[in-house]
C-alpha positions as CSV (number, residue, x, y, z in Angstrom):
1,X,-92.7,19.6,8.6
2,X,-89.1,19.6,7.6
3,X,-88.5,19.1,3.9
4,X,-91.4,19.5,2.8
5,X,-91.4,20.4,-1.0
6,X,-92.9,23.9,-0.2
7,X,-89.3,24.4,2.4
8,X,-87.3,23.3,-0.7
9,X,-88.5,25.1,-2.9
10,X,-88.0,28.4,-0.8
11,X,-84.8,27.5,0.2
12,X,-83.7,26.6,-3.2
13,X,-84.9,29.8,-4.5
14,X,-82.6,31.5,-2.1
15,X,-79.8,30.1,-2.9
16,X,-80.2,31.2,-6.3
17,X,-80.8,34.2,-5.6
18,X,-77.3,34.1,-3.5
19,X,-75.7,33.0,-6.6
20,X,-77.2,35.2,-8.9
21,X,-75.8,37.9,-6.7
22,X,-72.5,36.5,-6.6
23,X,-72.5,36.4,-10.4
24,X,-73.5,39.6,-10.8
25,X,-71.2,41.2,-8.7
26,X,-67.9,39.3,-9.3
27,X,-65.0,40.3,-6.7
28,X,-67.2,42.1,-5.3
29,X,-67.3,41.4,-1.0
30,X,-71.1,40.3,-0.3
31,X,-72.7,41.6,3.1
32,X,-76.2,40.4,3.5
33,X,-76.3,36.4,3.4
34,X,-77.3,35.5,7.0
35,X,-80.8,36.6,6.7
36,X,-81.6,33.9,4.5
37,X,-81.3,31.8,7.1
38,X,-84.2,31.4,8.7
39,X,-86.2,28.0,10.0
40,X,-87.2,26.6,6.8
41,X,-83.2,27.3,5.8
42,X,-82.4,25.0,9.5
43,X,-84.8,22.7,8.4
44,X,-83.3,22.2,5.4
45,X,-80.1,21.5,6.5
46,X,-81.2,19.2,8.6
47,X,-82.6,17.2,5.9
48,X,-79.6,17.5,4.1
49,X,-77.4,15.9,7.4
50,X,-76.1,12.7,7.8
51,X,-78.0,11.3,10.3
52,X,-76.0,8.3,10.6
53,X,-73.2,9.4,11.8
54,X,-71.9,9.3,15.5
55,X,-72.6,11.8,17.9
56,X,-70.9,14.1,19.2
57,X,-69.7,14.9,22.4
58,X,-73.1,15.6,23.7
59,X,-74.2,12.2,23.0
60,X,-77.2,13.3,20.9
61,X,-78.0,11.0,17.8
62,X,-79.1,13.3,14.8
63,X,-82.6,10.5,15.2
64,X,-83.1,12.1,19.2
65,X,-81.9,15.7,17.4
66,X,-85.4,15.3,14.7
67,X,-87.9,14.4,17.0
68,X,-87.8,17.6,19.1
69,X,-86.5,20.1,16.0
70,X,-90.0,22.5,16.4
71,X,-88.1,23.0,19.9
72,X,-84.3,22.9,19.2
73,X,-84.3,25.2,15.7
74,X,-86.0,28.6,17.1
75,X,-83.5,28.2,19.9
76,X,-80.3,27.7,17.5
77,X,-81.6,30.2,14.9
78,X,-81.5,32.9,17.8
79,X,-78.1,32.0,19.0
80,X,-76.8,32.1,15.9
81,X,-77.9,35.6,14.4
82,X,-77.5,37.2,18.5
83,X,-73.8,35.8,18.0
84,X,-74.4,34.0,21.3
85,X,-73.8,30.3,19.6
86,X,-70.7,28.5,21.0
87,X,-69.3,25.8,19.2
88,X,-69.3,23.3,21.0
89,X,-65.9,20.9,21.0
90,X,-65.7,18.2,18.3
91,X,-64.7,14.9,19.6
92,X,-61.4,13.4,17.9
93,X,-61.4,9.9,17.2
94,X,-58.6,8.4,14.9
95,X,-59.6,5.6,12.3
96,X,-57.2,3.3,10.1
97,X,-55.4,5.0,7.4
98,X,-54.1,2.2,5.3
99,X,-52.8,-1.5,7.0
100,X,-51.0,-1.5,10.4
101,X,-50.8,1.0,13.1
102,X,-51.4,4.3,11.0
103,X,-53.9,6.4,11.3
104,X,-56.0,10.1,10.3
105,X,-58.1,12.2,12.8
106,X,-61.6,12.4,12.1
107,X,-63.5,15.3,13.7
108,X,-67.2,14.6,14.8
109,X,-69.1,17.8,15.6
110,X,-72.7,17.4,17.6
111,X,-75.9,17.2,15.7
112,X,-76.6,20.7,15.9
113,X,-73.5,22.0,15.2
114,X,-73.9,20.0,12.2
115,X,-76.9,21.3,11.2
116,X,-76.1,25.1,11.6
117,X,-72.6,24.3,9.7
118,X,-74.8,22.5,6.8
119,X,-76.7,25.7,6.8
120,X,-73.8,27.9,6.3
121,X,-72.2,25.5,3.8
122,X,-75.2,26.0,2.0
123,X,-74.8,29.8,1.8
124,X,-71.0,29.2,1.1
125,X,-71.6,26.9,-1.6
126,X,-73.7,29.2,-3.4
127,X,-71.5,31.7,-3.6
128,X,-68.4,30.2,-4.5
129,X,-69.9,27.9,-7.2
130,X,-69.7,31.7,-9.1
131,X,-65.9,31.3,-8.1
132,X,-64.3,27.9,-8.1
133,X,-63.2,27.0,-11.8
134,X,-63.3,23.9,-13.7
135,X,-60.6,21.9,-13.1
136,X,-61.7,22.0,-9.1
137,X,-63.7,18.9,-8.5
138,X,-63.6,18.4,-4.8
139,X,-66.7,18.3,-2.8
140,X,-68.7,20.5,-4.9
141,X,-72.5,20.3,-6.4
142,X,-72.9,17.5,-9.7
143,X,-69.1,17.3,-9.3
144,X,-67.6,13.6,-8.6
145,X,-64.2,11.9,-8.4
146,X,-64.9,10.1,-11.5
147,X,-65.6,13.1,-13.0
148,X,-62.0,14.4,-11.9
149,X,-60.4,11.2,-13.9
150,X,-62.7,11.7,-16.6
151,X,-60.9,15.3,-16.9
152,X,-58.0,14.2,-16.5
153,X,-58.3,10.7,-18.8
154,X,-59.5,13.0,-21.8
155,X,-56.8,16.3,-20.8
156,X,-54.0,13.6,-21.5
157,X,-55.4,11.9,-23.9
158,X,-56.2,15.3,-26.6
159,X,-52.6,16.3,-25.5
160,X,-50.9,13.1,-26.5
161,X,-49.5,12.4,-23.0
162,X,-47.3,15.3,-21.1
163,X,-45.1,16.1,-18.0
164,X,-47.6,15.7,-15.1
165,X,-46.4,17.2,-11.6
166,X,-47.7,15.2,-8.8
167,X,-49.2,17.4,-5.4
168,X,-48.7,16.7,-2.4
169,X,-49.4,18.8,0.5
170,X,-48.0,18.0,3.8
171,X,-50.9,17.1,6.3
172,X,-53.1,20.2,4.8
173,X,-56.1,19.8,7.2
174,X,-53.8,20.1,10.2
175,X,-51.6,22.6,9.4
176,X,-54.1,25.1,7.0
177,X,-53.7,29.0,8.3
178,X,-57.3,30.4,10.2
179,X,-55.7,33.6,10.2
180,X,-55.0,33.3,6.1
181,X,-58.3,31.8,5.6
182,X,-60.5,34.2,7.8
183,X,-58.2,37.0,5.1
184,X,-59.4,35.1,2.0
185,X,-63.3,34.5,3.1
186,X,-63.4,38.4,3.9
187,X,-62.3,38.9,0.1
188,X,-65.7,37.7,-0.9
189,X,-67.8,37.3,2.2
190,X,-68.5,40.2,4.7
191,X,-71.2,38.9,6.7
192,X,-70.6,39.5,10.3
193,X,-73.1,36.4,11.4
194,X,-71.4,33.9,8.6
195,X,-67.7,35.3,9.4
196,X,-68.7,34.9,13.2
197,X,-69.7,31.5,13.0
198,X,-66.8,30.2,11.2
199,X,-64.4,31.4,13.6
200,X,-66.2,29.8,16.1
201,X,-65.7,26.7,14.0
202,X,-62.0,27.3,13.4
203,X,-61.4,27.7,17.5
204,X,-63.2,25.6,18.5
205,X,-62.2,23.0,21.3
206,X,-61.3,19.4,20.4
207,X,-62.2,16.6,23.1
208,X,-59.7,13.6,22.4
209,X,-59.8,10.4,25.0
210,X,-61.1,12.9,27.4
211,X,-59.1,15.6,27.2
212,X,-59.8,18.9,25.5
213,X,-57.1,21.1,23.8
214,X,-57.2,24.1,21.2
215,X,-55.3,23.4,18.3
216,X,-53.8,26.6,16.9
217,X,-53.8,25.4,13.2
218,X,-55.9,23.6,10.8
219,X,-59.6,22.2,10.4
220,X,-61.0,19.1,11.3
221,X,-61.3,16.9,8.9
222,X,-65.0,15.5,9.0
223,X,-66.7,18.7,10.1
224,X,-69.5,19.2,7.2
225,X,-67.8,23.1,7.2
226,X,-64.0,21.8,6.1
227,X,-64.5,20.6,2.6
228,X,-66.0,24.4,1.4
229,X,-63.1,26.2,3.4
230,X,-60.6,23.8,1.8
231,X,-62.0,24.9,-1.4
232,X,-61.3,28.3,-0.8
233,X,-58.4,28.0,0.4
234,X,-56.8,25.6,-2.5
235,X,-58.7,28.1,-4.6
236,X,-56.7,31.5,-3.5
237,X,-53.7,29.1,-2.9
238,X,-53.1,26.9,-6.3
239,X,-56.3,27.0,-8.9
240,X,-56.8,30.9,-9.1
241,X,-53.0,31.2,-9.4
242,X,-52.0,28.7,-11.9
243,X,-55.4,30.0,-14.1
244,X,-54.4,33.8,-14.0
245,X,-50.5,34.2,-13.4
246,X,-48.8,30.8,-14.6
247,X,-50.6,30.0,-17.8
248,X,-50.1,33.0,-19.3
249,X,-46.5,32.8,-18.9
250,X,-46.3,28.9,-20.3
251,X,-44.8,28.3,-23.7
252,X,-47.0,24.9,-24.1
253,X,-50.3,23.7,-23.2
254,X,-51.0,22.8,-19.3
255,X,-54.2,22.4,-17.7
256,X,-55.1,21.4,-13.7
257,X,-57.5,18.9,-11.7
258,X,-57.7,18.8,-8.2
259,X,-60.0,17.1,-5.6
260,X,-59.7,18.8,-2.6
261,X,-56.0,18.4,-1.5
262,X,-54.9,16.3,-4.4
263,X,-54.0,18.0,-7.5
264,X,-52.2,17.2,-10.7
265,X,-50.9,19.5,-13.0
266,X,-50.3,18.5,-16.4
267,X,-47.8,20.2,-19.5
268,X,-47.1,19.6,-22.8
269,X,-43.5,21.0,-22.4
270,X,-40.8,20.2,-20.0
271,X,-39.3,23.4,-19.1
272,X,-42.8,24.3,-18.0
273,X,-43.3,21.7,-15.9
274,X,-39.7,22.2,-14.6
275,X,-40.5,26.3,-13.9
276,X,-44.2,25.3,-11.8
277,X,-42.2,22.8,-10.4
278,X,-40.0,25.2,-9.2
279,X,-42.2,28.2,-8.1
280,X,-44.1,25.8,-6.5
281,X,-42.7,25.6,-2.8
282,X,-42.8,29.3,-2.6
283,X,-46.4,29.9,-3.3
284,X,-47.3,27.1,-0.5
285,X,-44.6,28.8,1.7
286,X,-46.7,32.3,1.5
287,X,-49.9,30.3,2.4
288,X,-47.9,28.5,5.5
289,X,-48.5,25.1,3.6
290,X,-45.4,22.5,2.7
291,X,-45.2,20.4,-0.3
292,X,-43.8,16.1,0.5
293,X,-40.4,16.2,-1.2
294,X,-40.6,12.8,-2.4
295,X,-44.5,12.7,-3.3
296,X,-44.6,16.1,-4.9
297,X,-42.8,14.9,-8.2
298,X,-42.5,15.0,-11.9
299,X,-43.4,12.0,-14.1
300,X,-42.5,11.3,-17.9
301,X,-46.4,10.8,-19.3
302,X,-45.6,11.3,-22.7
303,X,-47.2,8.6,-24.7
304,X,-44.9,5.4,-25.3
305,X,-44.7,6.3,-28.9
306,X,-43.5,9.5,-28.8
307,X,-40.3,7.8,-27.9
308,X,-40.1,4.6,-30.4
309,X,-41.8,2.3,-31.7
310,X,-42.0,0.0,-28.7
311,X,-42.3,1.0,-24.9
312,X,-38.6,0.4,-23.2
313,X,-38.8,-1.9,-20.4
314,X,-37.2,-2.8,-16.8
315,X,-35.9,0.3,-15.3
316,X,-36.4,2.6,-18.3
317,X,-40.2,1.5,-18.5
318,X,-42.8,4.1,-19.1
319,X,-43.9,5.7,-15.7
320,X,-47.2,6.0,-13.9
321,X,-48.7,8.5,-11.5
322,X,-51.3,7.9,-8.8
323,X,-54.7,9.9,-8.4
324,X,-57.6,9.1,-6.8
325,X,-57.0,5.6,-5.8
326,X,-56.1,4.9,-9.7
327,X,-52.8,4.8,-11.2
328,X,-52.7,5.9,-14.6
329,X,-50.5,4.0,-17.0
330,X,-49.9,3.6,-20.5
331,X,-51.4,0.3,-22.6
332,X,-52.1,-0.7,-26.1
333,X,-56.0,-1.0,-26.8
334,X,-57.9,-3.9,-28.8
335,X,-57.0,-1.9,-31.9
336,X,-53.3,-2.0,-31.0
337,X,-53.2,1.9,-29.9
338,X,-51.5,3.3,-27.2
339,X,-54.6,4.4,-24.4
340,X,-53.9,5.6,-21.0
341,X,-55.7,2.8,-18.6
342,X,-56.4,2.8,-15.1
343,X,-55.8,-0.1,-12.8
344,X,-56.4,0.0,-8.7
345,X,-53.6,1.5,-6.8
346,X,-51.4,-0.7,-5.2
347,X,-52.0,1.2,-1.7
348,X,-55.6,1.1,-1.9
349,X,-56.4,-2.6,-2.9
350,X,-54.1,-3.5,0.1
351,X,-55.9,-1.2,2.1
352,X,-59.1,-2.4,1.2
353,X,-58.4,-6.1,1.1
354,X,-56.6,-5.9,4.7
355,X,-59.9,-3.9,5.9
356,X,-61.9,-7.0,4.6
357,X,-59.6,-9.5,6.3
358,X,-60.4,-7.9,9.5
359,X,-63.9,-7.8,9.8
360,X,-64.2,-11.1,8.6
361,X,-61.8,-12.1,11.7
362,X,-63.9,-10.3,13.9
363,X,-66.9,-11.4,12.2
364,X,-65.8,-14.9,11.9
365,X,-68.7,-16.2,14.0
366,X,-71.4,-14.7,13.1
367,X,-74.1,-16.7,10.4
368,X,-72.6,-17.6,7.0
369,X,-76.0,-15.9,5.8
370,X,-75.0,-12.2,7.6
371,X,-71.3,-12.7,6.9
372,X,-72.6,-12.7,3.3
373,X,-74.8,-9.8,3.7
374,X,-71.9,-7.9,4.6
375,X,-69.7,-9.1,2.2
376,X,-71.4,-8.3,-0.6
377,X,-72.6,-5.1,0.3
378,X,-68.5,-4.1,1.1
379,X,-67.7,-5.8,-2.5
380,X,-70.7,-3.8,-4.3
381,X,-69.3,-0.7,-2.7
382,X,-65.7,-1.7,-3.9
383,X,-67.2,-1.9,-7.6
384,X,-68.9,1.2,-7.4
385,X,-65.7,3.4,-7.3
386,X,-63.0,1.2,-8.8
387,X,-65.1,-0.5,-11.2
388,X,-64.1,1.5,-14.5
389,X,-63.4,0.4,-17.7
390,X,-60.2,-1.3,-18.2
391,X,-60.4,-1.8,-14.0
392,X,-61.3,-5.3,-14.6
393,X,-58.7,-7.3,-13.9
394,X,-57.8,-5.9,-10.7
395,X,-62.1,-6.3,-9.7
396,X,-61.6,-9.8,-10.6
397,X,-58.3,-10.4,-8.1
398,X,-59.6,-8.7,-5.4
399,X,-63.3,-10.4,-5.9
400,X,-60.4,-13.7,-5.8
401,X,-59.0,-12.4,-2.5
402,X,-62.1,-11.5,-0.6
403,X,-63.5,-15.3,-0.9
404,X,-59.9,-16.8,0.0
405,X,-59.9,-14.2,3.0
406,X,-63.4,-15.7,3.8
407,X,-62.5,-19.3,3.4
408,X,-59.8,-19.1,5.7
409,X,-61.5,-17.4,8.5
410,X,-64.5,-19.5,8.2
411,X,-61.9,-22.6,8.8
412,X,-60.9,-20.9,12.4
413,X,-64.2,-20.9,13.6
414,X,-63.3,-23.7,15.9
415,X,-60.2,-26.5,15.5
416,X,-62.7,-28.5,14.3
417,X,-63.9,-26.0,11.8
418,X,-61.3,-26.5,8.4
419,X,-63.2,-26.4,5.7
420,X,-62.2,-27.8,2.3
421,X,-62.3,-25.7,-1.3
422,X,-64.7,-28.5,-2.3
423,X,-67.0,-27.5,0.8
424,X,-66.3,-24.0,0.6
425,X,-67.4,-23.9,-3.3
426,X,-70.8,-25.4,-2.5
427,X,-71.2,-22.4,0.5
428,X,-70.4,-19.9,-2.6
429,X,-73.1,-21.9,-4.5
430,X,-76.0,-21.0,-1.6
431,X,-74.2,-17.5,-1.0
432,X,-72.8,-16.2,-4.4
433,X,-70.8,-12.8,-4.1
434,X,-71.0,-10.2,-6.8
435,X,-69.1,-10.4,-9.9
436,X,-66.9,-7.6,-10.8
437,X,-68.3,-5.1,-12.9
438,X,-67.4,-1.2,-14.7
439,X,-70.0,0.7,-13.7
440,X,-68.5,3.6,-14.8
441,X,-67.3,4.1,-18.5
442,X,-65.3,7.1,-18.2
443,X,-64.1,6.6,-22.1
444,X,-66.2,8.5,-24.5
445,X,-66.7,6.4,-27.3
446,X,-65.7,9.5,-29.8
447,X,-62.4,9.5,-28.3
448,X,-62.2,5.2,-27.4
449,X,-59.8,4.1,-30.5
């Protein structure tokens, strides 16, 4: 049966061994990684699949997929090591970026494709674990965006404040080299089976409103392959780079986070921060990637103090940089000292609040009781990411906003259907929504003044 404990284990011991080969060998390109992969190793990554998500262009639900895997596996595990597999095109569908008309592309491969690209990701992973360094956060094993702003929270913090140099790469999913990226996998990775297959991946066809086309750049973003070939390419491209040829040049302290394609760099010196700054388009250029002239910027993050007693205000007021859905701003604690405090980005609470406004306008008729449901399941998940300490007044405002967005839609039900605050509070009574809470604490009370 798949996933049993025995499969895991056996699985999990080859993976270790993978990585205890990788460290042992550093630089060194690995050859024999596909024969690992075997039907417990399918099985596996099966498990480890969404199987909620939509299916592909097949139509097959990853639930129709599981039923029938004792027939479907032998049959993939052959394709795959004969080199016979074809990818199969991922269907395109475009979802809501932010409020109004804009929009990302979000790739959807077939179940099986998923599975056999888990499997590989699995192999991948394993490896470049040995690789990636620490301030890579991105889609990696026990490695979490909150983790990322934890870095980054204490980096600042021990340094007093600094230069940090917003990244911003132009549309880096759709424009990201195969060519450069099948050179930079063969560094480390000489497999033919695993190199095969992820060529495969990279050409494969894409089926948008039914009509298929071949792009010649770039990776789908939502194939369960992109986020480990991002990685290594963002590795080779910026973290690698920065660790081993620009830090040793640097006069001052500087240290990097990224998460996948967003990465901040931060300096204790200026002129450092000015010299990245300007290397920087260069070093994207060689990789085929371009940097957003306005987003990719410099910011003044020293702390307020460092420059007078008092922070300035109106135009000269202390900046703030974005990361993560956070921007990152100076503030005085409870004991009068100057922290660096995260409230919810300006984009992303719009985004999220407009979202909500939405669904309850298409939602607007269904029962108050599974209107609630729903809204407090969307407003737990809310709190789960942006509830952090020091977060709470922005939790409390948008917690505010939901239930006037709910009111008012309620009241359009019908002409007849206005409904008073007085009314409305007694619904809240019956259906309470979640208060706002910090879940994560991402000050370490050693360093909390």
């Amino acid at each position: 049966m798949p996933g049993t404990s025995g499969s895991r284990r056996s699985v999990s011991t080859k993976l270790q061994r993978i990585a205890e080969l990788a460290r042992e060998m550093p630089g060194v390109p690995l050859t024999t990684l596909s024969h690992h992969i075997d039907i417990e190793f399918l099985e596996e990554a099966f498990r480890r699949t969404n199987k909620r998500g939509a299916p592909g262009v097949d139509g097959q639900t990853a639930q129709e997929y599981g039923m029938n895997l004792d027939y479907y596996l032998p049959r993939l595990l052959e394709r795959a090591k004969s080199g016979t597999y074809r990818a199969p095109a991922v269907r395109r569908t475009n979802i809501p970026k932010g409020k109004g008309k804009e929009t990302r592309p979000l790739g959807i491969p077939t179940t099986e494709d998923k599975v056999l690209q888990r499997a590989v990701t699995m192999i991948l992973d394993a490896v470049y674990e040995q690789e990636f360094l620490d301030g890579s956060y991105g889609f990696r094993p026990g490695r979490s965006a909150h983790k990322a702003l934890e870095a980054l929270w204490k980096g600042l913090m021990d340094m007093g404040g600094g230069w940090v140099l917003e990244i911003d790469i132009r549309k880096f999913f759709d424009t990201l080299d195969k060519r450069i990226l099948m050179d930079t996998l063969r560094q480390r990775v000489r497999d033919g089976v695993i190199l095969r297959l992820v060529a495969k991946w990279l050409n494969a066809g894409v089926m948008e409103e039914g009509n298929l086309f071949f792009p010649e750049e770039g990776t789908p973003q939502g194939g369960v392959i992109s986020p480990i070939l991002a990685n290594v390419y963002l590795h080779e491209v910026l973290d690698a780079w920065f660790e081993s040829e620009v830090k040793p040049t640097l006069k001052g302290k500087a240290f990097l986070v990224r998460f996948a394609d967003d990465a901040t760099l931060v300096f204790s010196r200026k002129a450092d921060a000015q010299m990245v700054l300007d290397l920087l388009p260069e070093r994207f250029g060689k990789y085929n990637l371009a940097l957003h002239p306005v987003k990719t910027r410099l910011v003044d993050f020293r702390r307020p103090s460092k420059r007078g007693s008092n922070p300035p205000k109106g135009p000269e007021k202390p900046a703030s940089f974005d990361l993560l859905g956070f921007t990152h701003h100076w503030a005085r604690s409870r004991k009068g000292r100057w922290v660096i405090k995260r409230r919810t980005a300006k984009d992303r609470f719009t985004r999220g609040l407009w979202k909500i406004k939405e669904w309850c306008r298409i939602h607007r008729h269904d029962w108050v009781s599974q209107q609630h449901k729903a809204l407090t399941a969307k407003l737990r998940g809310h709190f789960a990411y942006y509830g952090i300490t020091g977060n709470s007044k922005a939790l409390s405002r948008f917690r505010n906003e939901v239930i006037k967005i709910w009111r008012k839609w309620l009241g359009r039900r019908s002409q007849r259907a206005r409904i008073t605050w007085e009314k409305f509070n007694k619904l809240l009574a019956q259906f309470p929504l979640p208060p706002p809470i910090a879940i994560h604490s991402i000050y370490r009370r050693a360093a909390n003044p």
